[in-house]
Residue frames relative to the residue before (quaternion, step in Angstrom):
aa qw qx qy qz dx dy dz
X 1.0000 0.0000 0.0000 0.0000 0.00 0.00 0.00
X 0.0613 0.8361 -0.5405 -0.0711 3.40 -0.91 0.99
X 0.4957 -0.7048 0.4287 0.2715 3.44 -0.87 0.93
X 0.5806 0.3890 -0.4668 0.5419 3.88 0.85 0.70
X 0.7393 0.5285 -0.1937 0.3696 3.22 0.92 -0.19
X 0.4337 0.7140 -0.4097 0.3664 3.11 2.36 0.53
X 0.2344 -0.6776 0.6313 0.2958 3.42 -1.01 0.15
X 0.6672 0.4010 -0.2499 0.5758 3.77 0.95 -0.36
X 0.2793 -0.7074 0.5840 0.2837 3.77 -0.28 0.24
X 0.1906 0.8739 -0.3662 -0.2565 3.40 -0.81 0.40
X 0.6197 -0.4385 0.2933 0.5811 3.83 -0.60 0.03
X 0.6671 -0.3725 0.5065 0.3995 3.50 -1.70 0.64
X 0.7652 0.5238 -0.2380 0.2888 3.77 0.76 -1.23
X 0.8019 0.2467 -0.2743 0.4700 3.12 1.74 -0.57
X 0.2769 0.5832 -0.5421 0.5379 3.21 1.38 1.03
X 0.5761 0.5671 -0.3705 0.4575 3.62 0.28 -0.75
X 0.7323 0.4963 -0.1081 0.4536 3.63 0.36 -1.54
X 0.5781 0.5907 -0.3116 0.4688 3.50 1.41 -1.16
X 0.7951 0.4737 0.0007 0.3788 3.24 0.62 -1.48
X 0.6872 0.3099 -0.3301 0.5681 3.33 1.52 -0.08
X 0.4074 0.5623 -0.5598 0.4521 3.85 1.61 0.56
X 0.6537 0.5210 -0.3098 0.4531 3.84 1.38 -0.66
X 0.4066 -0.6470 0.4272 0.4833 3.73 1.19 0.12
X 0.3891 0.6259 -0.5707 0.3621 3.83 0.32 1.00
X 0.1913 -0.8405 0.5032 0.0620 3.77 0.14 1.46
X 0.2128 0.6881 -0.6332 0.2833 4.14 0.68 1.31
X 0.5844 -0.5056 0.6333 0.0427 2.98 -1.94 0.77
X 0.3461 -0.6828 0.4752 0.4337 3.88 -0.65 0.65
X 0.3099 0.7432 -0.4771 0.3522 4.07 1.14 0.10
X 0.7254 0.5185 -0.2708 0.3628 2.80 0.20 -2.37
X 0.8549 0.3301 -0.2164 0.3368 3.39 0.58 -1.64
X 0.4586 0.5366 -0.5516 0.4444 3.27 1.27 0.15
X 0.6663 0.5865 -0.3446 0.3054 3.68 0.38 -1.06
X 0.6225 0.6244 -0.1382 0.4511 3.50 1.32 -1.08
X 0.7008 0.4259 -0.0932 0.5646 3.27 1.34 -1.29
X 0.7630 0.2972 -0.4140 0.3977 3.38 1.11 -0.10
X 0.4690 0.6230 -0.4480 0.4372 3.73 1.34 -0.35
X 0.4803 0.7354 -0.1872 0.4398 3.71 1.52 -0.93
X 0.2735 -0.7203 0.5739 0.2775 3.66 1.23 -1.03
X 0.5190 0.6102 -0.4040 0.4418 3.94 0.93 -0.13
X 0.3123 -0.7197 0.5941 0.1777 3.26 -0.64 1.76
X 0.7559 -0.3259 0.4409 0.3578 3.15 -1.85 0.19
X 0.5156 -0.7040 0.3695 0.3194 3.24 -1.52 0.24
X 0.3888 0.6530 -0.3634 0.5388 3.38 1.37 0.83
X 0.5655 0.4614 -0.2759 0.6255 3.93 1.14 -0.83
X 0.6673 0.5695 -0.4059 0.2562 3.79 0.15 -1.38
């Protein structure tokens, strides 16, 4: 999954939620944290 490659923007939260239906146990934090060291604006900027 790549986030330039969304056609839906989505929230750190439902990335988060995505990714623990895939058995990836992250926190919406983690993926906020990740996404900002990343330079990747929120899903309101995109």
């Amino acid at each position: 999954m790549f986030l330039d490659a969304e056609k839906t923007k989505l929230s750190d939260r439902d990335i988060a939620l995505l990714l623990n239906k895939k058995g990836y146990s992250l926190a919406r934090r983690t993926i906020s944290k990740y996404r900002l060291k990343l330079n990747i604006p929120s899903s309101r900027k995109r």
